[in-house]
N, C-alpha and C positions, 0 to 999 in steps of 0.2 A: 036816893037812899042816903042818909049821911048817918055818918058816926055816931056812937054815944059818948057823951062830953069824955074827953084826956086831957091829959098835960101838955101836948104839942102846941107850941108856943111858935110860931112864923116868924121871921124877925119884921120887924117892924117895916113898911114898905117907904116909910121918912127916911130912916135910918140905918137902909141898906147900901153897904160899901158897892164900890164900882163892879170888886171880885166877885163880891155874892151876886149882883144881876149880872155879870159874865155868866154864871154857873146856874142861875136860875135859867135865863135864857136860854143854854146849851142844853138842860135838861128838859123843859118847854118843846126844843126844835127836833130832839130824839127822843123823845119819850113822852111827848102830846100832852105833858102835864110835869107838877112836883111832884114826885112820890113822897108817902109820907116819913119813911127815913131820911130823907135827902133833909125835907121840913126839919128836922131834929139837927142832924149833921152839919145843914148850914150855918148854924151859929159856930161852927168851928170851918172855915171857909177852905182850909188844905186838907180836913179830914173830910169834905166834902167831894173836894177833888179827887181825892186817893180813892175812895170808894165807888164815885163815879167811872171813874178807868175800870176797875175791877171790875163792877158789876159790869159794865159797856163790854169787855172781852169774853166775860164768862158767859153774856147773855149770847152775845153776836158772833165772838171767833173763837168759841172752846171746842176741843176734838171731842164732848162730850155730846151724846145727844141730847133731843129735850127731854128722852122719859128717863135717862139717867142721871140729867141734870135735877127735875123734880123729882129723883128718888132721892138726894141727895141733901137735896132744900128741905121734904116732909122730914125726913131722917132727922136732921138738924133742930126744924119746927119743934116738931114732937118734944124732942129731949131736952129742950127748953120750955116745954109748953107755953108754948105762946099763941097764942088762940088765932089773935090777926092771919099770919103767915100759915098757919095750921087751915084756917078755911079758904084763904086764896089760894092758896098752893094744892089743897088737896084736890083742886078745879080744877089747877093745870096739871097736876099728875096726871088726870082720868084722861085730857085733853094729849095729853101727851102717848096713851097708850099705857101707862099701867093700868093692872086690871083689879075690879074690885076688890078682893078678897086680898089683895097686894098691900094696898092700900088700907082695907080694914084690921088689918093685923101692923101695920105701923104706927093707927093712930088709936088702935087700945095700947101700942108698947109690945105686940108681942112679935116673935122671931117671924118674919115671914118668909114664905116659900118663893125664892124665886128660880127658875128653871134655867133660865139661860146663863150660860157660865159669867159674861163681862159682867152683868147687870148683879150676877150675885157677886162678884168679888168687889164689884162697885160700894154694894150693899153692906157687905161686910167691911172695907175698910171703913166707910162712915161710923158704922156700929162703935167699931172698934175703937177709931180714933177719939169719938165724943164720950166714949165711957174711959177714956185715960190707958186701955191695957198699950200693954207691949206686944209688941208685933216679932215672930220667931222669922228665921232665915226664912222655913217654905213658903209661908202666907208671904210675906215679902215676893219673894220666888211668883208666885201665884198674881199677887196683883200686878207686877211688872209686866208678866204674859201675856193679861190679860188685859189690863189697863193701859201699859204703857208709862214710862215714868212721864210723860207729858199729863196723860190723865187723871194718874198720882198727884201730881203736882194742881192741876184745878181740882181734885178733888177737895186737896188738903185747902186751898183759897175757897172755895167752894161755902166748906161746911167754918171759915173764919168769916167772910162775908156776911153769910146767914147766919150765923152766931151773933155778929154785932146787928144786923135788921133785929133778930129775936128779943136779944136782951134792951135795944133799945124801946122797942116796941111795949115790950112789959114792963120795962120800969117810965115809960111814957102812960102806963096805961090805956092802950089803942088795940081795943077789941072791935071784931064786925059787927055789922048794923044784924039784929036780927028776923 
């Protein structure tokens, strides 16, 4: 299945610096391929790097789980609408254990129901954070309890990571194959 034509531009495989197949490579030996952010990123070869750390911790060593992690990614998708990460991610949410009606209330935009206290303060800092509000002392109070400021803290890398996949991604023009 491949893409429908974008703007993702590879750099030129003549023309690639030592750093960039450093980084090609490392991305190759851990992740069995280029992702197509990386594709975009590499023309910038330390914002390629910085991004790869991030995403490598968040994926492999976050106190987050994975159905909180892709609660967090659709979260982000969505409010960006960006379609790419909107249909891989809504894959791995399911894969991950959110449950449909979870999931179909994220990707119309509306408030969803979730039951379990972390997962909803998880939910709700995302919300929160990408719609700009200000957060009071209790909510603070509440995700600390429940999150943890470790969690806090990927959450907040979390949803800047998948910000910058999202908006690359749409201003690349990189929607799924249908």
């Amino acid at each position: 299945m491949s893409l429908p034509p974008n703007r993702v531009q590879e750099p030129d495989a003549a023309q690639v610096t030592p750093r960039q197949q450093a980084l090609i490579d490392r991305l190759i030996a851990k992740r069995g391929k280029v992702l197509i952010p990386y594709k975009i990123w590499l023309h910038a070869p330390g914002v390629a790097e910085g991004m790869e750390a991030i995403g490598t911790h968040l994926n492999k060593a976050s106190s987050l789980t994975d159905a909180e992690r892709e609660l967090v990614v659709l979260v982000t998708a969505v409010h960006w609408q960006s379609p790419f990460p909107i249909r891989g991610h809504s894959k791995h949410a399911r894969a991950a254990g959110l449950t449909e009606p979870v999931i179909a209330a994220l990707l119309a935009g509306d408030a969803a129901q979730i039951d379990d206290p972390r997962l909803s303060a998880i939910y709700d800092l995302a919300r929160n954070a990408l719609a700009g509000a200000d957060t009071d002392q209790p909510a603070f109070d509440r995700y600390a309890a429940l999150i943890t400021r470790e969690g806090i803290a990927e959450v907040m890398a979390l949803i800047g990571y998948f910000t910058s996949v999202a908006l690359a991604m749409r201003l690349h023009d990189v929607r799924p194959a249908d």
